[in-house]
C-alpha positions as CSV (number, residue, x, y, z in Angstrom):
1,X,-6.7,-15.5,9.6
2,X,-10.0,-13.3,9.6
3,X,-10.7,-10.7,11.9
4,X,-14.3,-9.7,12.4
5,X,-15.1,-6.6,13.8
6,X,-18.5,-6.7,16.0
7,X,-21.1,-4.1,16.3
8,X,-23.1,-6.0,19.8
9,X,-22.0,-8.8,22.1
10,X,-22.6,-11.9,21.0
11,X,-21.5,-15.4,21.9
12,X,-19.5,-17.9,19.9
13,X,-18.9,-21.6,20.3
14,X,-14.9,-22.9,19.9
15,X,-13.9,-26.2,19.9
16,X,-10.3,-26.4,21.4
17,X,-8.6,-29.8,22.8
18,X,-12.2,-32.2,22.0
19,X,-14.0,-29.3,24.6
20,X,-17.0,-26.6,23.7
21,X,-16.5,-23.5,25.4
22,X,-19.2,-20.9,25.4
23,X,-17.0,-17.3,24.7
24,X,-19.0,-13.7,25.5
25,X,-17.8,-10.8,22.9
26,X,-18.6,-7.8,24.8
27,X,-19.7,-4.6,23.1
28,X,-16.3,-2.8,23.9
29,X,-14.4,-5.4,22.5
30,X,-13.9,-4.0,18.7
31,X,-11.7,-6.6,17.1
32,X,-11.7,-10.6,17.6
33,X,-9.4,-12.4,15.6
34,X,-10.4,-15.8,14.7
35,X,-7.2,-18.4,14.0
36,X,-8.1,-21.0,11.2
37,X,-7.8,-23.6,13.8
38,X,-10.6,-23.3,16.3
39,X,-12.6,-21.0,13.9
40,X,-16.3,-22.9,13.2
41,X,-18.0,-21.5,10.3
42,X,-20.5,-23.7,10.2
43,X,-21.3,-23.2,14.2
44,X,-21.0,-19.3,14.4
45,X,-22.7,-18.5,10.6
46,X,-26.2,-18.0,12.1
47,X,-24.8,-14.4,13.8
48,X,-23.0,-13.1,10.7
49,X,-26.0,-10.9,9.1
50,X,-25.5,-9.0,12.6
51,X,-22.1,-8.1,11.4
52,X,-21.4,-4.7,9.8
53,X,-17.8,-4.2,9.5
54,X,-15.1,-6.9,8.1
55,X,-11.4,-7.1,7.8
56,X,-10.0,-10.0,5.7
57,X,-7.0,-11.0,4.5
58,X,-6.1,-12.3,0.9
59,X,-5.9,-15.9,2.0
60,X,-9.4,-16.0,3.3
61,X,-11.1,-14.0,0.8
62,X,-12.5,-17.2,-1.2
63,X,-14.3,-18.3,1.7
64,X,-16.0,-15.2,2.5
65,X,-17.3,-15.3,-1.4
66,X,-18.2,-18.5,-1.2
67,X,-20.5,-17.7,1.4
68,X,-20.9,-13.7,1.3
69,X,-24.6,-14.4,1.2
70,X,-25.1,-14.6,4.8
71,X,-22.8,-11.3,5.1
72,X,-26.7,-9.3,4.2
73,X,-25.8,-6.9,7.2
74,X,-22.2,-5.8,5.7
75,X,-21.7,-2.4,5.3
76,X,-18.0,-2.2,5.7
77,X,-15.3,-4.6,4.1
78,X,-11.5,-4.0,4.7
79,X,-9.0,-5.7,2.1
80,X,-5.4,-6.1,4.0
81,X,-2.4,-6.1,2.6
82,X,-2.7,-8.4,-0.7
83,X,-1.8,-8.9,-4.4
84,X,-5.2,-7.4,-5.6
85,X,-4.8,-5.3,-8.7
86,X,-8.9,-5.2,-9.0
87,X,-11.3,-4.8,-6.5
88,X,-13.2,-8.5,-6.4
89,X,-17.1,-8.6,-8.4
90,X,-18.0,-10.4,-5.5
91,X,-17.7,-7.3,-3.4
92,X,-20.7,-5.4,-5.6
93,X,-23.1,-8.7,-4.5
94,X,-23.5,-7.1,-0.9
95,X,-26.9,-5.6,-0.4
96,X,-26.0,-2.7,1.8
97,X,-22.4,-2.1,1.2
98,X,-21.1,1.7,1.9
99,X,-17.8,1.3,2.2
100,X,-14.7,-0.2,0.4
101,X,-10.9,0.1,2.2
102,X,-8.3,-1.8,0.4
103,X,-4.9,-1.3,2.3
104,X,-1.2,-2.8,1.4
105,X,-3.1,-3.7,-2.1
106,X,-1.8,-3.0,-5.8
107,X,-4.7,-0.9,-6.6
108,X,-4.1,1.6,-9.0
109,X,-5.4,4.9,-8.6
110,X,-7.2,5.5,-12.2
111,X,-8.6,2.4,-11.6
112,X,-9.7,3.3,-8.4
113,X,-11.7,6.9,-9.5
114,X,-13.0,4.7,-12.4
115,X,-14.5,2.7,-9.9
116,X,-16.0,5.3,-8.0
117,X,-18.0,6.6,-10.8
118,X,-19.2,3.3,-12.1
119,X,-20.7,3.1,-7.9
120,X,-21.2,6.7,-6.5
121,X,-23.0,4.8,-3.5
122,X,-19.8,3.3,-2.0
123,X,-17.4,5.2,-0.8
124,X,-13.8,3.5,-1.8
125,X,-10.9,4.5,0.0
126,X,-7.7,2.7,-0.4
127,X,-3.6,2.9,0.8
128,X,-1.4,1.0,-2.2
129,X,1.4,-1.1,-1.1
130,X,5.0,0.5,-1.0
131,X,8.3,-0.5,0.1
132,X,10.0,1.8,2.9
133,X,13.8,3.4,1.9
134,X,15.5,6.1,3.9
135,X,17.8,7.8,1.6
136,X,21.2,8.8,3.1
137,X,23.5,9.9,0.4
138,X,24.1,7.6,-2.4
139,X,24.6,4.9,0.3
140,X,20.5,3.2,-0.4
141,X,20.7,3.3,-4.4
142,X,21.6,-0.4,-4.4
143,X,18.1,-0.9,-2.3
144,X,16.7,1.6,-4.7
145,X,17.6,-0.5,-7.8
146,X,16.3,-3.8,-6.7
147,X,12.9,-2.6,-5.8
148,X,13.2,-0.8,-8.9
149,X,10.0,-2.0,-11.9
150,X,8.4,-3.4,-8.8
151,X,4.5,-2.4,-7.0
152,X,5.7,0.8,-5.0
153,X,8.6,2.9,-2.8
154,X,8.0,5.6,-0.3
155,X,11.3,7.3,0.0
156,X,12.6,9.4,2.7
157,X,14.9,11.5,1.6
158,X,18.2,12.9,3.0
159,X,18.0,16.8,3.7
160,X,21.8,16.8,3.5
161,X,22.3,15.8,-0.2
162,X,22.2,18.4,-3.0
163,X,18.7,18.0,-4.3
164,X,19.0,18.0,-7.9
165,X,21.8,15.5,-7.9
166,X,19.3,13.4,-5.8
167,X,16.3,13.5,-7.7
168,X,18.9,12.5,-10.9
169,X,19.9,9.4,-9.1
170,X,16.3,8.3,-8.2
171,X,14.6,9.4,-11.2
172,X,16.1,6.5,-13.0
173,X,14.4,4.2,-10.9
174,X,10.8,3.5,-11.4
175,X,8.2,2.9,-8.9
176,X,8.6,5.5,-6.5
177,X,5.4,6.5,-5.8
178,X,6.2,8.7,-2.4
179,X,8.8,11.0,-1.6
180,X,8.8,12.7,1.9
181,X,10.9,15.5,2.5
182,X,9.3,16.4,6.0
183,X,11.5,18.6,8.2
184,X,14.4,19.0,5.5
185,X,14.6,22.8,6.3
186,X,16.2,25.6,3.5
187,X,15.9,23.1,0.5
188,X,14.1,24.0,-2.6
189,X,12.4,21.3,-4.9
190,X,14.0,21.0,-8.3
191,X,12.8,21.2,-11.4
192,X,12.9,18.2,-12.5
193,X,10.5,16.8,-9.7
194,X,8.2,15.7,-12.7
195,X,10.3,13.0,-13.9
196,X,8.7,11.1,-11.2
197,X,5.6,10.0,-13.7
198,X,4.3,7.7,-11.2
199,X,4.1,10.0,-7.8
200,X,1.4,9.4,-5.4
201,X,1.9,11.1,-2.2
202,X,4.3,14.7,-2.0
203,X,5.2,15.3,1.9
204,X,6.6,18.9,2.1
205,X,5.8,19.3,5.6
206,X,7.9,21.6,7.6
207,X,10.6,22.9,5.1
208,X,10.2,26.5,5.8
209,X,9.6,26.9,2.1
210,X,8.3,29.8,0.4
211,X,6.5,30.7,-2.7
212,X,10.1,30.7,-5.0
213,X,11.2,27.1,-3.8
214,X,8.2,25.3,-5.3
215,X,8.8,24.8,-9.2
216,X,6.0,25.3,-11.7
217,X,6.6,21.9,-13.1
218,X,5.1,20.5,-9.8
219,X,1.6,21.0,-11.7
220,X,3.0,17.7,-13.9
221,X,2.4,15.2,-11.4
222,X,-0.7,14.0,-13.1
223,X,-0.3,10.6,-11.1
224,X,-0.3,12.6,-7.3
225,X,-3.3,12.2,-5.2
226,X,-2.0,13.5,-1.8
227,X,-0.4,16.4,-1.2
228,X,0.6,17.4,2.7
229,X,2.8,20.3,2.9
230,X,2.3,21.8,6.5
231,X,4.6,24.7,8.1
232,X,6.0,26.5,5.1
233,X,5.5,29.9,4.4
234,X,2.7,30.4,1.3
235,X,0.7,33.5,1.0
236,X,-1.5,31.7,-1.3
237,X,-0.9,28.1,-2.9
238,X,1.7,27.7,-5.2
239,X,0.4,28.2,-8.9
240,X,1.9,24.2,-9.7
241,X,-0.9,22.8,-7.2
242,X,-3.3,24.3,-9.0
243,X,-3.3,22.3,-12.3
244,X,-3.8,18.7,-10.4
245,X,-7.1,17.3,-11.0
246,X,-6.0,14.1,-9.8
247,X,-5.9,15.0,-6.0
248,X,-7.5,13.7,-3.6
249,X,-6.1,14.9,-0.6
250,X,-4.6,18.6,0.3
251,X,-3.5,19.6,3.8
252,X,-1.6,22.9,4.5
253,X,-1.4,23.9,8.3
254,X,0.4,26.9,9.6
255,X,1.4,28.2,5.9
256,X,0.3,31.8,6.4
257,X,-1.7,31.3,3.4
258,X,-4.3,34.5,2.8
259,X,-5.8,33.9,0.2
260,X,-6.9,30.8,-2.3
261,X,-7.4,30.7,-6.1
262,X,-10.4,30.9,-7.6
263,X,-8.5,27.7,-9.5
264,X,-9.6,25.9,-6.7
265,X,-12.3,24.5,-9.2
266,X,-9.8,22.2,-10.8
267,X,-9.5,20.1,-8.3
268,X,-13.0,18.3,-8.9
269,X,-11.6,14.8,-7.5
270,X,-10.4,16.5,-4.2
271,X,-12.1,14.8,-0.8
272,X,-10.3,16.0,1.9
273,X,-9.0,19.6,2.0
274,X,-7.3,20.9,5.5
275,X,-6.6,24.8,5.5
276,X,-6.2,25.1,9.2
277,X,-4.2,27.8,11.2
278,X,-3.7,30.3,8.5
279,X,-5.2,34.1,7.5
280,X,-8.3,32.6,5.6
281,X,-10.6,35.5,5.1
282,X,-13.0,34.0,2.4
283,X,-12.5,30.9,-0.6
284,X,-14.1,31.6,-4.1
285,X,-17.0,30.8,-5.6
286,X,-15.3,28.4,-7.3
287,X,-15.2,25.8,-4.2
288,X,-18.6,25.0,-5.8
289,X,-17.1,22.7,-9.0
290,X,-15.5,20.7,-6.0
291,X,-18.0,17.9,-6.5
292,X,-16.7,15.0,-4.5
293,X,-16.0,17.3,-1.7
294,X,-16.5,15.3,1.6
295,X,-14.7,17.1,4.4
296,X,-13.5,20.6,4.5
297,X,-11.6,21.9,7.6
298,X,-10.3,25.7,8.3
299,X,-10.3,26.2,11.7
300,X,-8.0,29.2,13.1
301,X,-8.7,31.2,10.2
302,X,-11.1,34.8,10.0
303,X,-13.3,33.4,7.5
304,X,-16.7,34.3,8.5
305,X,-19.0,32.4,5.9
306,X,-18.5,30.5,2.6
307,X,-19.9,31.3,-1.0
308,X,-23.7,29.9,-1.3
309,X,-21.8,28.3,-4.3
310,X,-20.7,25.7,-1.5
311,X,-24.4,23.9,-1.4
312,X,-23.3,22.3,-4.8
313,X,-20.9,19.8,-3.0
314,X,-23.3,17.6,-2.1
315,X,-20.8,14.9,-1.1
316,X,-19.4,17.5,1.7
317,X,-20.3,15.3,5.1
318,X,-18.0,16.5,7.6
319,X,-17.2,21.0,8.0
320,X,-15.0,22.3,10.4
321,X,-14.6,26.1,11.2
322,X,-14.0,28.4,14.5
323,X,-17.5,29.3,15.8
324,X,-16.3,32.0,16.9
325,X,-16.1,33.7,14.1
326,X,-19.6,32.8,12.6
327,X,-22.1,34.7,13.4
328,X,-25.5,32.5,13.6
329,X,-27.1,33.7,10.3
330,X,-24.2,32.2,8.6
331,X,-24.1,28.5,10.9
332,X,-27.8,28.5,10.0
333,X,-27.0,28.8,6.8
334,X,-24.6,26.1,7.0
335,X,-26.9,23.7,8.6
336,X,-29.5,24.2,5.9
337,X,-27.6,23.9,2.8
338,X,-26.2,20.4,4.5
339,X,-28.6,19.0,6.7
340,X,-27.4,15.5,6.7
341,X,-23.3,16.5,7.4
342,X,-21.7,16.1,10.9
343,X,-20.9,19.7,11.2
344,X,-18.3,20.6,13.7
345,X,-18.1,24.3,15.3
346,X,-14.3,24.2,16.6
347,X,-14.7,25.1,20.3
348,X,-11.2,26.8,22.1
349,X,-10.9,25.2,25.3
């Protein structure tokens, strides 16, 4: 199967039952799926240097290299779900490629930051493939253990269980490259959290945890690239956070969090950081080592301006604040120093 997404309206000819029929894509239509059956390459290839945005599946992916050439319009190419553990040469042929998504894949993530500095032009942004277990008790170890060695498990896990005995059951299996702990209110996250080597993605969200219940040894997740950890109560970040320069990803909503470390600098992989709804009076100077900075948001915070030290992310695209409390020196400012970003002023309705 390969899905096409279209950028104009355009028409196609199909073949179905020994009959041509004429078919109209119209401009709100954003996906058309194509079944291998009544899809004509050879009828419909004249319109494909019009296209700018492709999803493909694994199955079809040597027949869009075979004739990628004709694809000179590409900017966007979505891999879906498949066994790829490197992203395809083929990819880097494409003239005016921006943008790489690889979703359900095997993609590793040192391999994927090695990537992005071997092509700083394309933006890569990828989702690896992991197997879904809800843990309830000891009752899901079995499921656990066959899964166990293979390419990924997000596990829920069960607020009611004694933590530490928990994370000693699970810690023997490898592979677990998620654990979500959203809404497991008055737990605290053991110690021993860094015996999962392999940990992608922490989801703290809503645990009413404080400052106490978040273990140094946090800051040993050298593998975790995501970390969302909304509604808990943290004056400032816990110190742990601090020492990953793997991340990627931060997002902490509604933490009462005051003020942020000038260690903010480690985290010169970090993309995406969400700070919204908290006391937010100023960030460091620091902010400025954050290199591959592309979106900052901190909305519902007093924060008035940010450090001129800001202008050295010059990856930062998209900046959202409260323009209420900017006064228009300091949006000028804003606009100057990034020109080119889609800057957002928050507006209360």
């Amino acid at each position: 199967m390969v899905r096409v997404i279209f950028i104009l309206s355009l028409y196609f000819l199909f073949s179905c039952s020994g009959k041509i029929e004429v078919v109209e894509v119209p401009k709100e239509v954003d996906l058309i799926q194509f079944e291998d059956s009544v899809f004509h390459f050879e009828q419909v290839s004249r319109y494909f240097d019009k296209i700018q945005s492709l999803r493909i599946e694994e199955d079809d992916f040597a027949e869009f290299a075979k004739n990628r050439k004709l694809y000179s319009g590409l900017e966007y190419i979505r891999l879906e779900e498949g066994h790829y553990r490197f992203l395809p040469k083929t990819l880097f042929d494409l003239p005016n490629l921006k943008r790489i998504g690889a979703w359900g894949t095997l993609l590793q993530p040192a391999y994927v930051d090695s990537m992005k500095d071997a092509y700083p032009t394309i933006e890569i942004n990828y989702h690896p493939y992991t197997k879904m277990v809800h843990v309830y008790g000891d009752q899901n170890l079995n499921e656990i253990k066959e899964h166990s060695g293979n390419d990924g498990m997000h596990v829920m896990l069960d607020c009611d269980w004694d933590m530490k005995e928990q994370f000693d059951s699970l810690a023997k299996y490898p592979g677990i490259v998620t654990l979500d702990y959203t809404m497991c209110e008055s737990m605290t996250i053991p110690k021993n959290i860094d015996q999962f080597k392999e940990l992608y993605k922490l989801h703290i969200g809503d645990c009413d945890l404080s400052l106490k219940q978040v273990p140094k040894t946090v800051g040993n997740l050298k593998s975790l690239r995501d970390i969302y950890g909304n509604g808990n109560y943290f004056p400032e970040l816990p110190k742990g956070f601090y020492e990953l320069d793997s991340l990627n990803s931060v997002t902490f909503w509604r933490c009462a969090i005051r003020k942020i470390s000038p260690r903010i600098g480690n985290w010169k992989r970090l993309e995406l950081l969400f700070l919204d709804y908290n006391q937010i009076k100023s960030l460091p100077q620091e902010i400025g080592k954050m290199e591959k900075l592309q979106l900052i948001s901190i909305i519902e915070n007093p924060i008035r301006s940010f450090p001129s030290e800001i202008k050295k992310c010059k990856s930062l695209k998209w900046i959202y604040i409260d323009e209420e409390n900017w006064d228009p020196a300091n949006l000028d400012s804003l606009r100057k120093w990034f020109p080119n970003s889609n800057l957002n002023e928050y507006k209360k309705k």
